[in-house]
DRENDO-1510 file (C-alpha; in Angstrom, 1 decimal, always signed):
<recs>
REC; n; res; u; v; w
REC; 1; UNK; +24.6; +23.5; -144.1 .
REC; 2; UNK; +26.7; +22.1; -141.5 .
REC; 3; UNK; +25.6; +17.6; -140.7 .
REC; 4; UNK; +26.0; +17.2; -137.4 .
REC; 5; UNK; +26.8; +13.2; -136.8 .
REC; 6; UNK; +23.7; +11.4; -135.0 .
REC; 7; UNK; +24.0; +10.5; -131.2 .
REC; 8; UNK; +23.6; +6.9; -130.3 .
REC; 9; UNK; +21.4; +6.2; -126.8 .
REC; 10; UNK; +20.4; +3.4; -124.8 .
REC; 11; UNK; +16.9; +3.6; -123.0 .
REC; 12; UNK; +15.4; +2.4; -119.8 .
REC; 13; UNK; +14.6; -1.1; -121.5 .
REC; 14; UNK; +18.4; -1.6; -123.2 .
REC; 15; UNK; +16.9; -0.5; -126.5 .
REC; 16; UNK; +19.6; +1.2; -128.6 .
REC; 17; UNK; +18.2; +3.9; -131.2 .
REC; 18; UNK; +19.8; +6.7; -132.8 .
REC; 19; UNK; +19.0; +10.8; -132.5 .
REC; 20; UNK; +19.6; +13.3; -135.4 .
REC; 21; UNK; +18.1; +16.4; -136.9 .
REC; 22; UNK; +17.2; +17.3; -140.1 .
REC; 23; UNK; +15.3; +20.4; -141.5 .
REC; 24; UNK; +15.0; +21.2; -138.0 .
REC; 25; UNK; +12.9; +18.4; -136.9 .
REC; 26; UNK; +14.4; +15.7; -134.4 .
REC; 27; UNK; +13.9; +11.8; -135.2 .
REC; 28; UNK; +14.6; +8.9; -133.2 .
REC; 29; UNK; +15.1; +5.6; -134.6 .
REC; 30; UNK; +15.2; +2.3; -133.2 .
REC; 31; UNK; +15.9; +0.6; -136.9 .
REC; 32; UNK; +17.0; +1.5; -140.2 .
REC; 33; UNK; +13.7; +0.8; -141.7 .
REC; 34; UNK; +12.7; +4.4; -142.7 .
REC; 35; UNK; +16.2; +5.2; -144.7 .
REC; 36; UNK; +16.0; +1.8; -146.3 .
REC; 37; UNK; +18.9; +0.0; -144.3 .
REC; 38; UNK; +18.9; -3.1; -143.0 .
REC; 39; UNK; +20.1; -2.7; -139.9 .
REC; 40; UNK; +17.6; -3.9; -136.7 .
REC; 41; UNK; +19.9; -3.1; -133.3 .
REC; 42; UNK; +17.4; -4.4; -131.3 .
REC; 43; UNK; +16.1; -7.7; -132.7 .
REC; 44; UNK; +20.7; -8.4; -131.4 .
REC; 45; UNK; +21.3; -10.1; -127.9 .
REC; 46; UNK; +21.9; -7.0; -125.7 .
REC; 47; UNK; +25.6; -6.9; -125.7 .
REC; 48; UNK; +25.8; -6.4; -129.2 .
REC; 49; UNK; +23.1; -3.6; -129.4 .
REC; 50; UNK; +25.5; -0.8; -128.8 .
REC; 51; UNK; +27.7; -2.0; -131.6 .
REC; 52; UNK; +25.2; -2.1; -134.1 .
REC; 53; UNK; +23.5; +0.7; -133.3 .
REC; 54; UNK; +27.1; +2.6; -133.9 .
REC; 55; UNK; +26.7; +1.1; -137.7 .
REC; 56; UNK; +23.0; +2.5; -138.1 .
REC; 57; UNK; +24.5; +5.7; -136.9 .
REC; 58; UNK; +26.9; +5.7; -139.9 .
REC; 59; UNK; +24.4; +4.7; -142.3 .
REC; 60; UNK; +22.1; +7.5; -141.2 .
REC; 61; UNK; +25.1; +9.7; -141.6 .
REC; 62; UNK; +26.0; +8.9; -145.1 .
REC; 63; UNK; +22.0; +9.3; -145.7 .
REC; 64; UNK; +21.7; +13.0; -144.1 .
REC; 65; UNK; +24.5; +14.4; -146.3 .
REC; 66; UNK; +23.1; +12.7; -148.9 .
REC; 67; UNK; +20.4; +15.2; -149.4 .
REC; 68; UNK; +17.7; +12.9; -149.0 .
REC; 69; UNK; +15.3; +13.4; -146.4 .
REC; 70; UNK; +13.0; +11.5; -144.5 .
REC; 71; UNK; +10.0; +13.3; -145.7 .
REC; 72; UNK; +11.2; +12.1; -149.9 .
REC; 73; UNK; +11.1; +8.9; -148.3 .
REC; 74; UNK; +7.6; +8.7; -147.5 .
REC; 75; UNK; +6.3; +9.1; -150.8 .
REC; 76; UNK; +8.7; +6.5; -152.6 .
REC; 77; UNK; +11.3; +3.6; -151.0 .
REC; 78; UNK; +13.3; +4.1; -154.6 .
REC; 79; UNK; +14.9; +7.1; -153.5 .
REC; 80; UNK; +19.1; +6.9; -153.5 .
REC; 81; UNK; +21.7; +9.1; -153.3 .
REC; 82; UNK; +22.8; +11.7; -156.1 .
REC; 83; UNK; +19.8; +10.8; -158.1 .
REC; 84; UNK; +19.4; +11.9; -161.1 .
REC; 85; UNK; +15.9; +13.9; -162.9 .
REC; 86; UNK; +15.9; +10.6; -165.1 .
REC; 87; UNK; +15.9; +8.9; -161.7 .
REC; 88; UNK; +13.3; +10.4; -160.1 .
REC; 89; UNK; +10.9; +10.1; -162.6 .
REC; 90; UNK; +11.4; +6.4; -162.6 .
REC; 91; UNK; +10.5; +6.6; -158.9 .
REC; 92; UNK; +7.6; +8.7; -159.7 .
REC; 93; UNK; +6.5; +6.3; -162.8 .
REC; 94; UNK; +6.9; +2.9; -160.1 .
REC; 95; UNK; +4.5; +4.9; -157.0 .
REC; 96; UNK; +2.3; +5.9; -159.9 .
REC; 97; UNK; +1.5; +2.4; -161.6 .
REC; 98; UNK; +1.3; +1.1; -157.3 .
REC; 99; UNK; -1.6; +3.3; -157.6 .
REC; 100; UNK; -5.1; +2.2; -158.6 .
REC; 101; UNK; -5.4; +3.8; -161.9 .
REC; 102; UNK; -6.9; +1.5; -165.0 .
REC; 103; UNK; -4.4; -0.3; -167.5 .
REC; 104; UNK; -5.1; +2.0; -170.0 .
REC; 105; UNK; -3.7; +4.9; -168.0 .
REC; 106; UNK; -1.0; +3.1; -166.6 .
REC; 107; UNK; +0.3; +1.9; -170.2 .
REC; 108; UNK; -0.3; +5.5; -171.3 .
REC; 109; UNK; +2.3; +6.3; -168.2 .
REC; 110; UNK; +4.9; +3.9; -169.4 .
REC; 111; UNK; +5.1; +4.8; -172.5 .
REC; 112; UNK; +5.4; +8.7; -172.4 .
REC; 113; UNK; +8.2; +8.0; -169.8 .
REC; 114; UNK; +9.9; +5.8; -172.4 .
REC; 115; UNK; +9.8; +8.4; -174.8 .
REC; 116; UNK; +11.0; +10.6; -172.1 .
REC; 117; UNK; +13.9; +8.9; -171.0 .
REC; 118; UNK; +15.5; +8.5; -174.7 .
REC; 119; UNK; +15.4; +12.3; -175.1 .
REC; 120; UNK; +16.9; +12.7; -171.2 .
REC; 121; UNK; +19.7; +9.9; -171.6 .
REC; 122; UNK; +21.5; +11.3; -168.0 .
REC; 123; UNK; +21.1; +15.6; -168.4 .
REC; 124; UNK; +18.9; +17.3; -166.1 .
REC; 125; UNK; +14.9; +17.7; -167.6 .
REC; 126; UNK; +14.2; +20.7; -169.4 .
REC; 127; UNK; +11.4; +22.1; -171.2 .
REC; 128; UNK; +12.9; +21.1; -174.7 .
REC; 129; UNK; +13.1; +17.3; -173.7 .
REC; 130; UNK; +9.2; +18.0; -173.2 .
REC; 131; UNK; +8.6; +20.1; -176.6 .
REC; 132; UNK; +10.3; +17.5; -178.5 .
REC; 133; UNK; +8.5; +14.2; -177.3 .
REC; 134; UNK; +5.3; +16.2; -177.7 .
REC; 135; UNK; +6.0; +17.7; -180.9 .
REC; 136; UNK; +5.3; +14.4; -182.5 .
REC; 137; UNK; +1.8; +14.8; -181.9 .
REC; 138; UNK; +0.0; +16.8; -184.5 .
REC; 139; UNK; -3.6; +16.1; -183.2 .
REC; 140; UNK; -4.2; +18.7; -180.2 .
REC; 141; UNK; -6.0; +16.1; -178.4 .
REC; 142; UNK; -3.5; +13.3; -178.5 .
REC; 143; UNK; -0.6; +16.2; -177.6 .
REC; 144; UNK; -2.7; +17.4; -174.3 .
REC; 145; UNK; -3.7; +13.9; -173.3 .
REC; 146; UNK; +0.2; +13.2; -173.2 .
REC; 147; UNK; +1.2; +16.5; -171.9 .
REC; 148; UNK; -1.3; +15.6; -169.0 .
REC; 149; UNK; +0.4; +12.3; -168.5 .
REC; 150; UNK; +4.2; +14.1; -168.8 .
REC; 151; UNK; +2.7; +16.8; -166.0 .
REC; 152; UNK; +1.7; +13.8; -163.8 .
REC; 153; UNK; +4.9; +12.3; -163.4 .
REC; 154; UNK; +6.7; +15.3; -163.0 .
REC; 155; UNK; +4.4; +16.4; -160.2 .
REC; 156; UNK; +4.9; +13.4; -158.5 .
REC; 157; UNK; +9.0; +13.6; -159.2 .
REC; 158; UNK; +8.9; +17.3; -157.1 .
REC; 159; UNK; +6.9; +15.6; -154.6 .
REC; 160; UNK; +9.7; +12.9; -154.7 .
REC; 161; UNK; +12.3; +16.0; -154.4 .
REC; 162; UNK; +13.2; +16.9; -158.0 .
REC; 163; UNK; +14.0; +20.5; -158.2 .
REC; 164; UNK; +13.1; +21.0; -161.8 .
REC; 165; UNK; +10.2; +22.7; -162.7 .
REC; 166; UNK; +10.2; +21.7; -166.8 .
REC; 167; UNK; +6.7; +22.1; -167.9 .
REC; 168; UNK; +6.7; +25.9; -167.2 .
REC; 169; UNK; +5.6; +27.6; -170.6 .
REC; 170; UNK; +4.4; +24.3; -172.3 .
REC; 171; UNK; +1.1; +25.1; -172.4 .
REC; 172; UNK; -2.2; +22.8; -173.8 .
REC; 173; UNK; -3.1; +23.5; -177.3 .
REC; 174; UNK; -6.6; +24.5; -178.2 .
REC; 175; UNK; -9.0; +21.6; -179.4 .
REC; 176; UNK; -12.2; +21.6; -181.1 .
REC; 177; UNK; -14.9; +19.8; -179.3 .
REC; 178; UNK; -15.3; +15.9; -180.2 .
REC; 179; UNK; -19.0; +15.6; -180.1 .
REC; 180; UNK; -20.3; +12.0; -180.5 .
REC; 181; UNK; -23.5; +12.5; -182.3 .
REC; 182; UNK; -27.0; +11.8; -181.2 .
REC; 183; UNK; -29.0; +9.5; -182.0 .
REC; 184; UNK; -32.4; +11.0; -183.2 .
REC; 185; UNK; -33.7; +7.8; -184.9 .
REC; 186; UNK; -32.9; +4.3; -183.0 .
REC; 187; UNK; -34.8; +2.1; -183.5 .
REC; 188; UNK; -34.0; +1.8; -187.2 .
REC; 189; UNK; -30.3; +1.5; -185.7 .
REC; 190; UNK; -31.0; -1.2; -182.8 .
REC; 191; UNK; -32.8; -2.8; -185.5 .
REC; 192; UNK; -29.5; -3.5; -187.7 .
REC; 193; UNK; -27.8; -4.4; -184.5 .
REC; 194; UNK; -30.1; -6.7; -183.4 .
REC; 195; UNK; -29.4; -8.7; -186.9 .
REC; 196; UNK; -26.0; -8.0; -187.0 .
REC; 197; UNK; -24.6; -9.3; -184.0 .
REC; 198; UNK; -26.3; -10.2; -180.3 .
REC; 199; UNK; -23.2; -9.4; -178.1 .
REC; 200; UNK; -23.0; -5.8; -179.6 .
REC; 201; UNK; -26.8; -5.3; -179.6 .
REC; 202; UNK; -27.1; -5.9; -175.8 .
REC; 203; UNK; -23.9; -3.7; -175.6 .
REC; 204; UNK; -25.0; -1.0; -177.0 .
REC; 205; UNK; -28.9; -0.9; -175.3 .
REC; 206; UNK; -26.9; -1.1; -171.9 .
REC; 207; UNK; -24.8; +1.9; -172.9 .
REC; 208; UNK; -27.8; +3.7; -174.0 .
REC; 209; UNK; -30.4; +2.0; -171.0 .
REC; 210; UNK; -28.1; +1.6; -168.2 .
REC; 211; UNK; -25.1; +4.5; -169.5 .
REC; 212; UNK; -22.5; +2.3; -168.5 .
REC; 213; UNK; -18.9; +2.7; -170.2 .
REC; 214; UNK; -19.4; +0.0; -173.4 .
REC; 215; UNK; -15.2; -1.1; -173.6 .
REC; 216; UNK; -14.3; -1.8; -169.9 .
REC; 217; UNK; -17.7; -1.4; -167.8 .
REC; 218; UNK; -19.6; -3.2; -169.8 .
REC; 219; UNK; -17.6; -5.4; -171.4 .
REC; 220; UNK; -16.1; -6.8; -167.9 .
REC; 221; UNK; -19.8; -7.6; -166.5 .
REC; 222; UNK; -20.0; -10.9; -164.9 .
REC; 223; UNK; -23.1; -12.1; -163.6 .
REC; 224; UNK; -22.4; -11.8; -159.9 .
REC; 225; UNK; -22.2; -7.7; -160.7 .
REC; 226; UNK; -25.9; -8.3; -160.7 .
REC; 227; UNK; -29.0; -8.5; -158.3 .
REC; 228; UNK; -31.0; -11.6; -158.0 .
REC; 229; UNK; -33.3; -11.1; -160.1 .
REC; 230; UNK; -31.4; -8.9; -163.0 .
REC; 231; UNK; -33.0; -5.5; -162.1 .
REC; 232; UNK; -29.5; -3.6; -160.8 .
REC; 233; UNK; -25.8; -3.7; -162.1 .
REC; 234; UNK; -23.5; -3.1; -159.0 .
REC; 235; UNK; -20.0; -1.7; -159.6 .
REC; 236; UNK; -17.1; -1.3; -157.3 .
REC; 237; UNK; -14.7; +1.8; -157.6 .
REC; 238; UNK; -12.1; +0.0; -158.9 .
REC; 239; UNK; -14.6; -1.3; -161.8 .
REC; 240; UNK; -15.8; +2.6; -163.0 .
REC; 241; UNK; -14.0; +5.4; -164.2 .
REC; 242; UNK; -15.3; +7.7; -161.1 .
REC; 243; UNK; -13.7; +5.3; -158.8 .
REC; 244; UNK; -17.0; +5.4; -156.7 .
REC; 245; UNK; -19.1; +2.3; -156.2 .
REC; 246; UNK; -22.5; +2.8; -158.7 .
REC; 247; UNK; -26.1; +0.6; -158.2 .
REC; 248; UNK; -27.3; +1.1; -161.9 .
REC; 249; UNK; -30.9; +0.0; -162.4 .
REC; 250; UNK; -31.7; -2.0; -165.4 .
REC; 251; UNK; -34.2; -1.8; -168.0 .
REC; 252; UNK; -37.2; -4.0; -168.6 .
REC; 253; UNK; -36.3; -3.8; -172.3 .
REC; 254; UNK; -32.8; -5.2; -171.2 .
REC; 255; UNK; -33.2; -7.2; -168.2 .
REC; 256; UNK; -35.4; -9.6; -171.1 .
REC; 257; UNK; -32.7; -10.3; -172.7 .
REC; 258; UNK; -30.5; -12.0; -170.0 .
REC; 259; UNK; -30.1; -15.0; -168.7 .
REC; 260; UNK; -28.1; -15.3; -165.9 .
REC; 261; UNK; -25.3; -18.1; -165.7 .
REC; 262; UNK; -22.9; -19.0; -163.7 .
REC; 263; UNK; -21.7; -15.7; -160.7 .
REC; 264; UNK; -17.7; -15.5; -162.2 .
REC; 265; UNK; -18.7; -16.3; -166.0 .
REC; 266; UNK; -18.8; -12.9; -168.1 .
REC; 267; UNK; -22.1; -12.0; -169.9 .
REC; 268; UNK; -20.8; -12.0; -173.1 .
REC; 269; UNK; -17.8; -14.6; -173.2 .
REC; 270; UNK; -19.7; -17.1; -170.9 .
REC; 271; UNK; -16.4; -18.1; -169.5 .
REC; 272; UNK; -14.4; -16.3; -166.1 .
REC; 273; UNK; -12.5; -14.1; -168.2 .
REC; 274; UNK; -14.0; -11.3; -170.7 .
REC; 275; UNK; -13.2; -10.8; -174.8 .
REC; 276; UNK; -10.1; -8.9; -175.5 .
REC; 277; UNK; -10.0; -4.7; -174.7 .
REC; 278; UNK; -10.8; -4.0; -178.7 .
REC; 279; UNK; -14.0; -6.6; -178.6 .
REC; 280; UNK; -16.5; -4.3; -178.9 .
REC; 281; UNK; -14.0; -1.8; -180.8 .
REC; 282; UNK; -13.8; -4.4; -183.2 .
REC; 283; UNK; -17.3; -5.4; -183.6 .
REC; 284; UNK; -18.4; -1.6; -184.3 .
REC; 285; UNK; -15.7; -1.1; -186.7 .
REC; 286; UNK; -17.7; -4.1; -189.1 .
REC; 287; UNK; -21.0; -3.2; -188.0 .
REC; 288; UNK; -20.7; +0.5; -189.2 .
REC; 289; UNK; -19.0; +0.0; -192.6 .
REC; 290; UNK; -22.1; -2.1; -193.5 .
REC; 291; UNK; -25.0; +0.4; -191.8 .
REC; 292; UNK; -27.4; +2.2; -193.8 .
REC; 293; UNK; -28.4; +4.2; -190.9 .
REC; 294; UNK; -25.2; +5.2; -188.9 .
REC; 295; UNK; -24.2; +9.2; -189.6 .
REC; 296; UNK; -21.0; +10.8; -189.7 .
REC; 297; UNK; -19.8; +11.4; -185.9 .
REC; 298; UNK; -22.0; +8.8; -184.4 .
REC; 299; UNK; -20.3; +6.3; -182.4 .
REC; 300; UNK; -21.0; +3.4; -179.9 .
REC; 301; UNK; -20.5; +6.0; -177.2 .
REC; 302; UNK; -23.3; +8.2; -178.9 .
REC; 303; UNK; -26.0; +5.7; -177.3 .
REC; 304; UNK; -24.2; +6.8; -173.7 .
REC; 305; UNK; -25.3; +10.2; -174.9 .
REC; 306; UNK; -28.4; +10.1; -175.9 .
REC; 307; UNK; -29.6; +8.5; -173.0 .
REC; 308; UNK; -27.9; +11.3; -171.3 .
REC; 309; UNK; -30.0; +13.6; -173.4 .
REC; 310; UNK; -33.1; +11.8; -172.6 .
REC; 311; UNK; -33.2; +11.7; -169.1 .
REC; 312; UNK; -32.1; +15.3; -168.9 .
REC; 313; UNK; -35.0; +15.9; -171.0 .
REC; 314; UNK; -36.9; +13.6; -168.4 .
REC; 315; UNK; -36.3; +14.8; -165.0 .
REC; 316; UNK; -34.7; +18.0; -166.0 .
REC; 317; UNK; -32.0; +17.7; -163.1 .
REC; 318; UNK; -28.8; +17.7; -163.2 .
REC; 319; UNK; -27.9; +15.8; -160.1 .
REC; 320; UNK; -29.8; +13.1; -161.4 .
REC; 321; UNK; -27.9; +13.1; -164.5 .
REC; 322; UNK; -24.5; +13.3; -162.2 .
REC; 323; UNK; -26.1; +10.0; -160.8 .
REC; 324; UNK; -27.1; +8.3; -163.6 .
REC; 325; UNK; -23.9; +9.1; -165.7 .
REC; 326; UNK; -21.4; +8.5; -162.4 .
REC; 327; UNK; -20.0; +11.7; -162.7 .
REC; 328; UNK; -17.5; +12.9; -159.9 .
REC; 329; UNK; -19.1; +16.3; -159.7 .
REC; 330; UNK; -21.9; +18.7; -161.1 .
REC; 331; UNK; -19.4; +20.5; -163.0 .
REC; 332; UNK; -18.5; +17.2; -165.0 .
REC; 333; UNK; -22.0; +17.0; -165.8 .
REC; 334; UNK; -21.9; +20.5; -167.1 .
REC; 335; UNK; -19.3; +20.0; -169.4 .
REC; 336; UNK; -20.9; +16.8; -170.6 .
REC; 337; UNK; -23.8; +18.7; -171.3 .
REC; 338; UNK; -22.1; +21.5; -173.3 .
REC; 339; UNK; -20.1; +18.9; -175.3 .
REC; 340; UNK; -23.2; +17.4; -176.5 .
REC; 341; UNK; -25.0; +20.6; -177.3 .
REC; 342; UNK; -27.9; +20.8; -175.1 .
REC; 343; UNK; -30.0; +23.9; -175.4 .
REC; 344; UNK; -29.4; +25.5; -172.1 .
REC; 345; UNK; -31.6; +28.5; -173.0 .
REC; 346; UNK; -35.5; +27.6; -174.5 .
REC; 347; UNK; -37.8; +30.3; -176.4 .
REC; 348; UNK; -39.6; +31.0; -173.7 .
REC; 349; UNK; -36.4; +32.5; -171.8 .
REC; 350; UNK; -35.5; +35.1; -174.6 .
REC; 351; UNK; -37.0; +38.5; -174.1 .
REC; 352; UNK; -40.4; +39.1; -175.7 .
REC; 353; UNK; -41.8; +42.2; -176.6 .
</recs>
């Protein structure tokens, strides 16, 4: 298709701007700002408005045939000329960790583009680069997590204007469910807690009381994420994994265990910032090689569960489960529900003679 070369005009106030077309749609612009140049006509002494505005013509020349358009560019600034797939998902990878996603993800990002871009070195992406990064994963969860994380920044890389479509065919391999185990006795368990460690005792109560997140919800708490007088937890967006803001209550059989200190001091380190991401990992590790009472599958998230369990078994309602557990929708809660094998169906609803 033919690129016609941009007009330059002068308008009723001596501003200079420039008019083009591209995919049919006509822009005006008075500075360079939205193809990345540099060049401001109008912040010039009038009699050199004209002159400049002659060079942002050029420069918007040079970008029309450069296949770029002005919609790519509102997605991501890092867009260039003749870029190249390995390019673009760089660009995608940058607007992607701009984002507000947690550390975790954003490392999880980086480091499947990595692997990425030593498979790509400068060829075009193709569903073997794919296959072979993931084919180092023989654990079907590990291989969809990272096939998730691939698919995101190639979604973002078409949005950016990458034409290939790689992850066609390369479909998510079949896992067995993960369950983290209930816990039918725990008192025996909180019991062993209590003596092995305090930090990881009240952890693991507010997972099960309040069904917070133990490794970055509750291990982040400070003291100013709670009420006055200790009875609510409240959580920002940015704080949870559902990204909306949560007013958890707190147990009595919690709340008389704390002591509130200072408002930016952590609950557990006493000090502004909070123990290390693997803290609590850590501590659970030690704890349960030296418990008589912890069962194959059960895990520090299995106290999140079983205070799932219970207050379905309480309220029977599954929006207040949604509430409690800060699931995004009803059909998370579903899932969750599934995954930890609650009876859906009771004696009384099978047929009867």
């Amino acid at each position: 298709m033919k690129v016609l070369y941009p007009k330059v005009r002068v308008d009723s106030k001596n501003r200079v701007y420039v008019i083009f077309y591209q995919n049919n749609k006509r822009y005006r612009l008075f500075n360079g700002s939205k193809i990345n140049s540099q060049i401001h006509p109008n912040s010039y002494p009038i009699n050199r408005r004209l002159e400049l505005g002659n060079l942002l013509a050029a420069e918007v020349y040079q970008f029309l045939i450069s296949g770029i358009s002005i919609e790519q560019l509102k997605y991501s600034k890092l867009l260039k000329p003749n870029i190249t797939d390995k390019e673009y998902l760089s660009a995608a990878l940058d607007d992607k960790l701009n984002e507000n996603h947690t550390d975790k993800y954003k490392y999880m990002l980086r480091f499947i583009f990595e692997k990425l871009e030593k498979e790509l070195n400068n060829s075009p992406i193709e569903s073997f680069h794919i296959t072979s990064v993931l084919s180092s994963y023989t654990s079907a969860t590990t291989y969809n997590t990272y096939r998730m994380r691939i698919s995101t920044l190639i979604n973002e890389a078409q949005k950016l204007g990458m034409k290939s479509n790689p992850m066609k065919g390369i479909k998510s391999k079949r896992s067995k469910a993960n369950l983290h185990k209930y816990y039918s006795h725990l008192n025996p368990i909180l019991d062993e807690l209590n003596s092995f460690n305090s930090n990881l005792y009240l952890c693991c109560l507010m997972t099960y009381g309040c069904l917070l997140r133990p490794h970055r919800e509750i291990r982040e708490l400070t003291w100013g994420d709670f009420s006055e007088d200790l009875s609510y937890i409240h959580l920002s967006g940015h704080r949870n994994k559902s990204g909306r803001n949560r007013i958890v209550p707190v147990p009595s059989y919690i709340k008389q265990l704390l002591e509130k200190g200072e408002t930016s001091h952590n609950i557990f380190s006493g000090k502004p910032l909070p123990y290390n991401e693997d803290y609590f990992k850590t501590l659970w590790s030690r704890f349960k090689a030296q418990s008589k009472h912890i069962e194959q599958g059960q895990t520090l998230y299995s106290f999140r569960h079983t205070g799932a369990i219970e207050i379905y078994k309480i309220t029977g309602s599954l929006t207040k489960l949604q509430q409690a557990m800060g699931h995004s929708s009803l059909n998370v809660s579903l899932t969750y529900l599934r995954g930890l094998e609650v009876a859906e169906l009771k004696e009384d609803d099978m047929p009867v003679l």
